[in-house]
PDB file of N, H, CA, C and O in Angstrom:
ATOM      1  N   UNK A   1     108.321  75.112  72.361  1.00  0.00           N
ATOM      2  CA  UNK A   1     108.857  75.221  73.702  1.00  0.00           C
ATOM      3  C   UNK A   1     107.707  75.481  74.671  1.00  0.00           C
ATOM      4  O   UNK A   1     106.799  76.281  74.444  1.00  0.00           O
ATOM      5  N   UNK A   2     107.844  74.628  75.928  1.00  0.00           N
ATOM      6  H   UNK A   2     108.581  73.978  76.112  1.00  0.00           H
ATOM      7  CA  UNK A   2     106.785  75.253  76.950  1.00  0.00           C
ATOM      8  C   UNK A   2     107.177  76.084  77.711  1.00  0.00           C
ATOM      9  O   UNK A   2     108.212  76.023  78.374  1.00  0.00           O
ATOM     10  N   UNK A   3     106.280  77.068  77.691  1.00  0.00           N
ATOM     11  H   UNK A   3     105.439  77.118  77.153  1.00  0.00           H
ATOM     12  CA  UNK A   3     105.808  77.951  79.050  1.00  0.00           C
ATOM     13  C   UNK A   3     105.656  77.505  80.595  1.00  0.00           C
ATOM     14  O   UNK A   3     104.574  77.218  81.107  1.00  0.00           O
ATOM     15  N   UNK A   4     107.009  77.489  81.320  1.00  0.00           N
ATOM     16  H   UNK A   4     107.888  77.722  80.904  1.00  0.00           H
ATOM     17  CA  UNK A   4     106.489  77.257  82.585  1.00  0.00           C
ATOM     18  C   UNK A   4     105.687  78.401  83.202  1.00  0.00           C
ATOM     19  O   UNK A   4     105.577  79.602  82.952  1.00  0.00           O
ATOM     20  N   UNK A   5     105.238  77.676  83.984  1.00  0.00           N
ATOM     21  H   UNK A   5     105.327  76.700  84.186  1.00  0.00           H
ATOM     22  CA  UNK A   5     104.732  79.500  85.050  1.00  0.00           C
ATOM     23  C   UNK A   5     105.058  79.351  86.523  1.00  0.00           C
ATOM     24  O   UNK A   5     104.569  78.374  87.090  1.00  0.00           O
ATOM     25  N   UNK A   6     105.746  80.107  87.156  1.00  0.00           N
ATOM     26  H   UNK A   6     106.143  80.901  86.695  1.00  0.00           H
ATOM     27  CA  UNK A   6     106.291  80.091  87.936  1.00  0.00           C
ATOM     28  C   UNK A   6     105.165  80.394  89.135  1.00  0.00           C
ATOM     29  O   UNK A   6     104.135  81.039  88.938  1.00  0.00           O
ATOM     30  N   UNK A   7     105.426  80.002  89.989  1.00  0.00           N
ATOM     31  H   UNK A   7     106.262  79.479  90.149  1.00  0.00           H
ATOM     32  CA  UNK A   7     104.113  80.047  91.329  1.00  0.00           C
ATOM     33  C   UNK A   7     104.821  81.563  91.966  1.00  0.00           C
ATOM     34  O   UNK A   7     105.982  81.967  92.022  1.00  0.00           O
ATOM     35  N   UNK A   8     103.470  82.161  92.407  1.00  0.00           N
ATOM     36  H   UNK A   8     102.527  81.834  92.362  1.00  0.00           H
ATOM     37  CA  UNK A   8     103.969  83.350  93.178  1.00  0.00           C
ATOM     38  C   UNK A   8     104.910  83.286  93.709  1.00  0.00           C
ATOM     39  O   UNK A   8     105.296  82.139  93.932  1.00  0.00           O
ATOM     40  N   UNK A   9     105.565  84.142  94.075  1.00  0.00           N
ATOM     41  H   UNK A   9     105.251  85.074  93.893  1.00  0.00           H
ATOM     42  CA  UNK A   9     107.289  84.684  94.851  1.00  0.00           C
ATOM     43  C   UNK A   9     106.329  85.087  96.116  1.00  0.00           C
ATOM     44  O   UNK A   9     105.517  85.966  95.824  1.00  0.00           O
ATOM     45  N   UNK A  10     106.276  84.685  97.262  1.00  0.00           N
ATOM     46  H   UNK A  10     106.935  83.971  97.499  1.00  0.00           H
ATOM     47  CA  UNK A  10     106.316  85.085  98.627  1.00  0.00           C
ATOM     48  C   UNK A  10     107.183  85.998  99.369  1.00  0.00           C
ATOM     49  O   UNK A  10     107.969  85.473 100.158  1.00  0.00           O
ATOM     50  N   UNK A  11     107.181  87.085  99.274  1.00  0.00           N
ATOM     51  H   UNK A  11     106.542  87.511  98.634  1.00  0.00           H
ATOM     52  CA  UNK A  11     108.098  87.614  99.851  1.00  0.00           C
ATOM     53  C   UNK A  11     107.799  88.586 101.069  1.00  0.00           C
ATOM     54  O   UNK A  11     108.545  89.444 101.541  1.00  0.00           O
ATOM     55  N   UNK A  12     106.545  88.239 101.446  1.00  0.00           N
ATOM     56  H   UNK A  12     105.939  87.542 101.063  1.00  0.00           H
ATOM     57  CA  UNK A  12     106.137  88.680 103.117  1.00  0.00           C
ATOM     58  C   UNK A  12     107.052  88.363 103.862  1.00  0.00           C
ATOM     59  O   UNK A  12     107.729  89.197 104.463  1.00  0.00           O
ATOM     60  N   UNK A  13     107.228  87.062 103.948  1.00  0.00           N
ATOM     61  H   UNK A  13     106.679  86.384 103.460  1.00  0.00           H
ATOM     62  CA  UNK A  13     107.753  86.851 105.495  1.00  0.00           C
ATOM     63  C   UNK A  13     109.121  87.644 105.494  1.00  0.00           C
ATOM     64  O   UNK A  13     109.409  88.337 106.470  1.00  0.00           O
ATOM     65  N   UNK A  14     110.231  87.515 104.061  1.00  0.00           N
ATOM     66  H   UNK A  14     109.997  86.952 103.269  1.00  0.00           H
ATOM     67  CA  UNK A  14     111.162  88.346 104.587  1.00  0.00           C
ATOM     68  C   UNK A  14     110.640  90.067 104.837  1.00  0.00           C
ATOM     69  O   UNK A  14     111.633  90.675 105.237  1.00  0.00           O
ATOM     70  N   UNK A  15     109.866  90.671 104.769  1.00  0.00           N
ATOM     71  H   UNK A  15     109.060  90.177 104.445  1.00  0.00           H
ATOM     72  CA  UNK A  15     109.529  91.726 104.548  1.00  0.00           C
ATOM     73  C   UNK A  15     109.451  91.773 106.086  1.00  0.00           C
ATOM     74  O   UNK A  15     110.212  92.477 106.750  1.00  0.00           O
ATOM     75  N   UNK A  16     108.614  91.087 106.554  1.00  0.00           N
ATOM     76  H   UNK A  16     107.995  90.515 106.015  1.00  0.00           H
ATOM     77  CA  UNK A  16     107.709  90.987 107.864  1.00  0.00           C
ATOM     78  C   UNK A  16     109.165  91.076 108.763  1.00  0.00           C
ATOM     79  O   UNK A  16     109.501  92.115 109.333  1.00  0.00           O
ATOM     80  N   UNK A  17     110.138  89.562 108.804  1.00  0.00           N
ATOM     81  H   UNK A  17     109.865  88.719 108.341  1.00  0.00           H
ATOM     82  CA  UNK A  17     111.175  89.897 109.282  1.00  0.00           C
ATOM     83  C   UNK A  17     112.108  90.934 109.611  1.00  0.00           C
ATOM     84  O   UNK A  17     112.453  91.315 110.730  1.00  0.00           O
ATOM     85  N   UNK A  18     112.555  91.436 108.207  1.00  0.00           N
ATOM     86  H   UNK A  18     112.274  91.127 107.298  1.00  0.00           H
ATOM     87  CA  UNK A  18     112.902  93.011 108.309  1.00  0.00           C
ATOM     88  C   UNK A  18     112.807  93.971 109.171  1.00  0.00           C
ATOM     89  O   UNK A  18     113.632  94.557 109.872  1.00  0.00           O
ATOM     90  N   UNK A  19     110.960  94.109 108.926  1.00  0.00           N
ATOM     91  H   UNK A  19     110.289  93.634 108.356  1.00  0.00           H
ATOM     92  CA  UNK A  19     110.324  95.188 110.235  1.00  0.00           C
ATOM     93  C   UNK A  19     110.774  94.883 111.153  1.00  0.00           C
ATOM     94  O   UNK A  19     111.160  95.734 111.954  1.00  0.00           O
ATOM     95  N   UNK A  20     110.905  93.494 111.406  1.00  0.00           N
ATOM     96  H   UNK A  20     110.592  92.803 110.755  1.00  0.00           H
ATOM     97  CA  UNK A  20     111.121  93.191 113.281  1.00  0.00           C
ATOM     98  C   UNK A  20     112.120  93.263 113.401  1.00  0.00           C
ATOM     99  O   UNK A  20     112.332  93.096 114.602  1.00  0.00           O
ATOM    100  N   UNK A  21     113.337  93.479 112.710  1.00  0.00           N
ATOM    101  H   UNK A  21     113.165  93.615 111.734  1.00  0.00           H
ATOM    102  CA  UNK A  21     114.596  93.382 113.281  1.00  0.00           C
ATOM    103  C   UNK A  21     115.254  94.848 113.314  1.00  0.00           C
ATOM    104  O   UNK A  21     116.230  95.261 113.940  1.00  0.00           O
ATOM    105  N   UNK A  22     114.156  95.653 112.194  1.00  0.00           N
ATOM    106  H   UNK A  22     113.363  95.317 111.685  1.00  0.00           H
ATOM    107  CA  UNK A  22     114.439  97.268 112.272  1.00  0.00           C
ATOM    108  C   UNK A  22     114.344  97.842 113.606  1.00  0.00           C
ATOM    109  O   UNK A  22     115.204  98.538 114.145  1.00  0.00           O
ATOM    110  N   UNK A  23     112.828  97.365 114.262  1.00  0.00           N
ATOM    111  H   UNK A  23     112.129  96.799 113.825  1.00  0.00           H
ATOM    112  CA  UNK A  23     111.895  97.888 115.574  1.00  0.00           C
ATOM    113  C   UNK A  23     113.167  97.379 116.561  1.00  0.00           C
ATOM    114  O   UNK A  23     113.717  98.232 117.258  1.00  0.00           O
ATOM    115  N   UNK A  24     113.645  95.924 116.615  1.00  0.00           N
ATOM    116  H   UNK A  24     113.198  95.231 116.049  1.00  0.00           H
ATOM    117  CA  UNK A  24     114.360  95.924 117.657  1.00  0.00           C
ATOM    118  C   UNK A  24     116.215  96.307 117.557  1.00  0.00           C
ATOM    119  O   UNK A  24     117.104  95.970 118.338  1.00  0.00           O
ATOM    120  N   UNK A  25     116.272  96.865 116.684  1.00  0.00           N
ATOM    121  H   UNK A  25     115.550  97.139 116.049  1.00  0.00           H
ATOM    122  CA  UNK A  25     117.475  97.508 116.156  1.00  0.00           C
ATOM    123  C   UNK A  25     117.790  98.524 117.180  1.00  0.00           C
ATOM    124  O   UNK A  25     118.661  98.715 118.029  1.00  0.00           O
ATOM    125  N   UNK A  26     116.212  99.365 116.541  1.00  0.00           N
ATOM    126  H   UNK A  26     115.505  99.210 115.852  1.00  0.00           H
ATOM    127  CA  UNK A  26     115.950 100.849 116.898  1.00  0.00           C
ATOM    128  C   UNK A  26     115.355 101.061 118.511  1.00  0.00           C
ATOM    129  O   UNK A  26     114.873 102.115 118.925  1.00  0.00           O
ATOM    130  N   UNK A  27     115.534  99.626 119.418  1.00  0.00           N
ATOM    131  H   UNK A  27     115.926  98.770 119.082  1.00  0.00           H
ATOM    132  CA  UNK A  27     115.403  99.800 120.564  1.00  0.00           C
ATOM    133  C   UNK A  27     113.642  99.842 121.135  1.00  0.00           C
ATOM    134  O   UNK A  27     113.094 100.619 121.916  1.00  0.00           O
ATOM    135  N   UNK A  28     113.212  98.906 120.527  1.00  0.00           N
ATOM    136  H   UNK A  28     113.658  98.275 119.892  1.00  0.00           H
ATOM    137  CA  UNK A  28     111.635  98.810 120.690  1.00  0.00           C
ATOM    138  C   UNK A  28     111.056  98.363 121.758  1.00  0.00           C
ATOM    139  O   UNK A  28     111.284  97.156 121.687  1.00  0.00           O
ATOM    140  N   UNK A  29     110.529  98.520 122.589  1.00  0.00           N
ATOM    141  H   UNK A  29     110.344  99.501 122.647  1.00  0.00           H
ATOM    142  CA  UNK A  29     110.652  97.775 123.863  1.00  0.00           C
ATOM    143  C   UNK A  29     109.916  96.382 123.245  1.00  0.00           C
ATOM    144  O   UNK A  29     109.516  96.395 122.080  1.00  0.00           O
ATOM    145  N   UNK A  30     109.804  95.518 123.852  1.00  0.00           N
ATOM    146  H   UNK A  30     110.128  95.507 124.798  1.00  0.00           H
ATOM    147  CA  UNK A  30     108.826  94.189 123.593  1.00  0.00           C
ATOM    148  C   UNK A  30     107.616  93.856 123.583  1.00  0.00           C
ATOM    149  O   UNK A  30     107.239  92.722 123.289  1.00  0.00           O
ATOM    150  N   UNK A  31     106.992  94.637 123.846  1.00  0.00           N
ATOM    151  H   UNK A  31     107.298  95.559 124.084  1.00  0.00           H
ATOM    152  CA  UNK A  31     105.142  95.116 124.037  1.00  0.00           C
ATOM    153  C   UNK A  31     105.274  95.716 122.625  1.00  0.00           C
ATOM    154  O   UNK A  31     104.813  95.216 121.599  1.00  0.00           O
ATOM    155  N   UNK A  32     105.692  96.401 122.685  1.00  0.00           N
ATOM    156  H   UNK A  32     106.067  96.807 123.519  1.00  0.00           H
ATOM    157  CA  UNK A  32     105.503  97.490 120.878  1.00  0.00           C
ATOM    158  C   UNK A  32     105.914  96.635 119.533  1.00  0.00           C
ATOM    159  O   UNK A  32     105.668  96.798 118.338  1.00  0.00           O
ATOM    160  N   UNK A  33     106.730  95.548 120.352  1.00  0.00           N
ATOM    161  H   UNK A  33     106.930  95.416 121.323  1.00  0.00           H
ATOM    162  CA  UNK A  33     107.314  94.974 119.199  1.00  0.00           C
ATOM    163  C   UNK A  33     106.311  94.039 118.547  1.00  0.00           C
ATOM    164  O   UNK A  33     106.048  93.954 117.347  1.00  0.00           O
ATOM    165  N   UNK A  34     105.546  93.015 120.061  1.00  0.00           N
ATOM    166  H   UNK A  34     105.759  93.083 121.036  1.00  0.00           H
ATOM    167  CA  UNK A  34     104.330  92.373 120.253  1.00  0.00           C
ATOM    168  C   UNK A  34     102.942  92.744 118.870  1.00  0.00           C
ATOM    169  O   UNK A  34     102.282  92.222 117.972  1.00  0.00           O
ATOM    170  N   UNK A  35     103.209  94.066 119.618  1.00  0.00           N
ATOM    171  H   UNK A  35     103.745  94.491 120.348  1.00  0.00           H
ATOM    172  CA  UNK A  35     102.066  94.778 119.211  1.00  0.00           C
ATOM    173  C   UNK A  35     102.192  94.905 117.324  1.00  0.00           C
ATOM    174  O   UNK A  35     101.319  94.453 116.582  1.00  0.00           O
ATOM    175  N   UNK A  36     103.095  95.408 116.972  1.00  0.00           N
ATOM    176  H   UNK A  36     103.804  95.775 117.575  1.00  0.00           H
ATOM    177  CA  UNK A  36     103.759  95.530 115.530  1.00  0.00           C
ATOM    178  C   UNK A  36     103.675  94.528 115.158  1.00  0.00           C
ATOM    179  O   UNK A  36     102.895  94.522 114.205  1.00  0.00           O
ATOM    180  N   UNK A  37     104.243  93.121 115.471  1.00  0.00           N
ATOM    181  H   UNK A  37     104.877  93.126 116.245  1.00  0.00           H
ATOM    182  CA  UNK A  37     104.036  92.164 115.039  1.00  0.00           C
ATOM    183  C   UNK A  37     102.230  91.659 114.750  1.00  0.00           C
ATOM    184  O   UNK A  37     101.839  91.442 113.603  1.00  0.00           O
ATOM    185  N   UNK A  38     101.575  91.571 115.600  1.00  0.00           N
ATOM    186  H   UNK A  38     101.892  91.747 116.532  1.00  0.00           H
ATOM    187  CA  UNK A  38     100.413  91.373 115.775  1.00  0.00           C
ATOM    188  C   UNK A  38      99.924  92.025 114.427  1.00  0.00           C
ATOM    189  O   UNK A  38      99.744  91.492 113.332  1.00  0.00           O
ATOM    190  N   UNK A  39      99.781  93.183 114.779  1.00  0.00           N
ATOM    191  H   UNK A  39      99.928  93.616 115.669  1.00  0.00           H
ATOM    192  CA  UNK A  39      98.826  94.023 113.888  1.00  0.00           C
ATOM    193  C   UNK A  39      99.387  94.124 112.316  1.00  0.00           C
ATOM    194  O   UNK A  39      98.596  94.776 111.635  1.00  0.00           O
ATOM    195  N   UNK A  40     100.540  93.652 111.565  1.00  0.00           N
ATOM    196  H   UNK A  40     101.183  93.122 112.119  1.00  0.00           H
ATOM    197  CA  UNK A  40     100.963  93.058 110.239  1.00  0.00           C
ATOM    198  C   UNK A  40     100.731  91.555 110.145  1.00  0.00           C
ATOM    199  O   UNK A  40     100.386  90.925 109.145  1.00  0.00           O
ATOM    200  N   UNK A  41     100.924  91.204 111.081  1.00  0.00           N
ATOM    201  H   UNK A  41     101.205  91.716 111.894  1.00  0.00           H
ATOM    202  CA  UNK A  41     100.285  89.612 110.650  1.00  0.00           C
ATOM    203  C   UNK A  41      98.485  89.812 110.605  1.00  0.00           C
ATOM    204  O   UNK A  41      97.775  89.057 109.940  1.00  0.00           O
ATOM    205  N   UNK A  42      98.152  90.511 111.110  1.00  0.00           N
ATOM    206  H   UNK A  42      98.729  91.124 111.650  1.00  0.00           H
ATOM    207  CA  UNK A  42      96.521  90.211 110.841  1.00  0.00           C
ATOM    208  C   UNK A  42      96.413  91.480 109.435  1.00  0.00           C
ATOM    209  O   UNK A  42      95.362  91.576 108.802  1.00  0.00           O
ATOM    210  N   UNK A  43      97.472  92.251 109.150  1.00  0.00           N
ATOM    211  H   UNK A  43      98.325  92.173 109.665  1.00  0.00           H
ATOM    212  CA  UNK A  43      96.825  93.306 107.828  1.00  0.00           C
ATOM    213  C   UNK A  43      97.419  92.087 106.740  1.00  0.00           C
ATOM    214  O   UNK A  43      96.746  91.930 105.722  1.00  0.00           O
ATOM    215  N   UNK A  44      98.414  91.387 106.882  1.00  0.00           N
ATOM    216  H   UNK A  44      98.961  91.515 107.709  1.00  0.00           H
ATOM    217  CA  UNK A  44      98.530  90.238 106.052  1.00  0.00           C
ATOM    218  C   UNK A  44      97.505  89.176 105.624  1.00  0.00           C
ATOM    219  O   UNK A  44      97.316  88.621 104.542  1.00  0.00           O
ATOM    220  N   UNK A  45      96.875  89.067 106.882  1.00  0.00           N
ATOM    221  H   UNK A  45      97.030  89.518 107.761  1.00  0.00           H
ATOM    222  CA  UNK A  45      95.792  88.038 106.833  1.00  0.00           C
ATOM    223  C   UNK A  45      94.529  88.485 106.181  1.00  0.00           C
ATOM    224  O   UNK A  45      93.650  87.769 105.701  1.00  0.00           O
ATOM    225  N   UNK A  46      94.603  90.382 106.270  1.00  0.00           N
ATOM    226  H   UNK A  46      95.317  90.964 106.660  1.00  0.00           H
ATOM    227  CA  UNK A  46      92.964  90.396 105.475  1.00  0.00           C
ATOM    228  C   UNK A  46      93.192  90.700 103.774  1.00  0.00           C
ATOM    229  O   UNK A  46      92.275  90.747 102.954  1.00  0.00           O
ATOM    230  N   UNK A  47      94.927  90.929 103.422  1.00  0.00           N
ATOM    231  H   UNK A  47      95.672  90.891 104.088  1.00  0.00           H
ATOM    232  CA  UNK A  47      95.325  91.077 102.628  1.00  0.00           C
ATOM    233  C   UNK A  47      95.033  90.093 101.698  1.00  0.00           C
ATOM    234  O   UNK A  47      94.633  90.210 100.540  1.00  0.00           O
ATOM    235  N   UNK A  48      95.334  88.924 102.479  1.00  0.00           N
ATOM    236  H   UNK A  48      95.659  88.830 103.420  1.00  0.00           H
ATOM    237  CA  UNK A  48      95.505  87.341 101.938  1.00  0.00           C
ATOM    238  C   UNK A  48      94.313  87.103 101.352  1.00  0.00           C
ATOM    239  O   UNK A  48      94.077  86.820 100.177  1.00  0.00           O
ATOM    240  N   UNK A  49      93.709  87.217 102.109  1.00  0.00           N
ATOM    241  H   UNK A  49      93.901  87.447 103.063  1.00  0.00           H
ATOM    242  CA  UNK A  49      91.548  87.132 102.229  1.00  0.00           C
ATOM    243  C   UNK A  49      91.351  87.846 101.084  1.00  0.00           C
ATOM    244  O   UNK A  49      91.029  87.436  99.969  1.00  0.00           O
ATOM    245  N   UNK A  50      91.528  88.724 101.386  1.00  0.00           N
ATOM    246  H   UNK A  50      91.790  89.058 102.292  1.00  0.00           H
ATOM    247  CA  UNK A  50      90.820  89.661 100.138  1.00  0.00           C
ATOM    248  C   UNK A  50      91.291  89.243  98.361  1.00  0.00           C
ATOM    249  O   UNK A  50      90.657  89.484  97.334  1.00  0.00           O
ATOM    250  N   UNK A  51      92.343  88.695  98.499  1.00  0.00           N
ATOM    251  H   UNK A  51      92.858  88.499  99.333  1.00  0.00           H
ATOM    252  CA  UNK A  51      92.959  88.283  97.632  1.00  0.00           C
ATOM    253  C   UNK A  51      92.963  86.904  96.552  1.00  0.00           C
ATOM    254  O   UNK A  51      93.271  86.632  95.391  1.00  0.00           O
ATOM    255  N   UNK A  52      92.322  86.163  97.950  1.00  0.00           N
ATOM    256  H   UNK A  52      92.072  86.385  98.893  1.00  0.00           H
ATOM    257  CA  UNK A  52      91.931  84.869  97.660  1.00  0.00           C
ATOM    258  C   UNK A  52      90.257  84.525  97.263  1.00  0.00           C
ATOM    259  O   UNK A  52      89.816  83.439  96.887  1.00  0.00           O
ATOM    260  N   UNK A  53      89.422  85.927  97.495  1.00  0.00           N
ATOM    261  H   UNK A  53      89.780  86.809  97.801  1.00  0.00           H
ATOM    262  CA  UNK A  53      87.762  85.966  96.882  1.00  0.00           C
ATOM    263  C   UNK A  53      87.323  86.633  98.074  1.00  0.00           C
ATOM    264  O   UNK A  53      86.329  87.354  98.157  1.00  0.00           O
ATOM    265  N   UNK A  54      88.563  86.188  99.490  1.00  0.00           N
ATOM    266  H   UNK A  54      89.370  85.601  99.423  1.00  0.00           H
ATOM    267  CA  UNK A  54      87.484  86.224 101.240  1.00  0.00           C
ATOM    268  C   UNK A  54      86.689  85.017 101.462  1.00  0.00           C
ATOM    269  O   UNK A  54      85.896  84.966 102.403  1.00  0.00           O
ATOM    270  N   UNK A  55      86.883  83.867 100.506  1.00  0.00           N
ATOM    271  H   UNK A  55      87.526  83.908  99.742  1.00  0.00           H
ATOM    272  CA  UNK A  55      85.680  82.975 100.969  1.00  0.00           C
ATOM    273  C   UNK A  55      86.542  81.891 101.372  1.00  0.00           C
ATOM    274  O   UNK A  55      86.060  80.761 101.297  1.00  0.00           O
ATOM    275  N   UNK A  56      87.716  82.019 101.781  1.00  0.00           N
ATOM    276  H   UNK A  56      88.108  82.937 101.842  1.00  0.00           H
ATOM    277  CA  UNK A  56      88.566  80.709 102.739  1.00  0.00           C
ATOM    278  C   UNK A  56      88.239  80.953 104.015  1.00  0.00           C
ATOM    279  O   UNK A  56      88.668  80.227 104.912  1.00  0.00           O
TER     280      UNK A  56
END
């Protein structure tokens, strides 16, 4: 029998989503939300990097 191997499970973006719908749940103004957003998409991005060697 073969071994498939299954490709990573992505499950940032729902994660990422989540946050944003918690922040504007909880009455976030839109600058903060901006801002929240911003600053997880770029800890994602050095996450990614770091993950991938950093040499993409």
């Amino acid at each position: 029998m073969t071994n498939f191997t299954r490709p990573p499970r992505r499950s940032w973006p729902y994660a990422f989503t989540a946050v944003l719908v918690v922040a504007v749940q909880q009455g976030w103004a839109a600058p903060e939300i901006v801002r929240l957003a911003a600053t997880v998409l770029v800890f994602i991005a050095v996450i990614y990097s770091v993950g991938e060697g950093g040499d993409h």
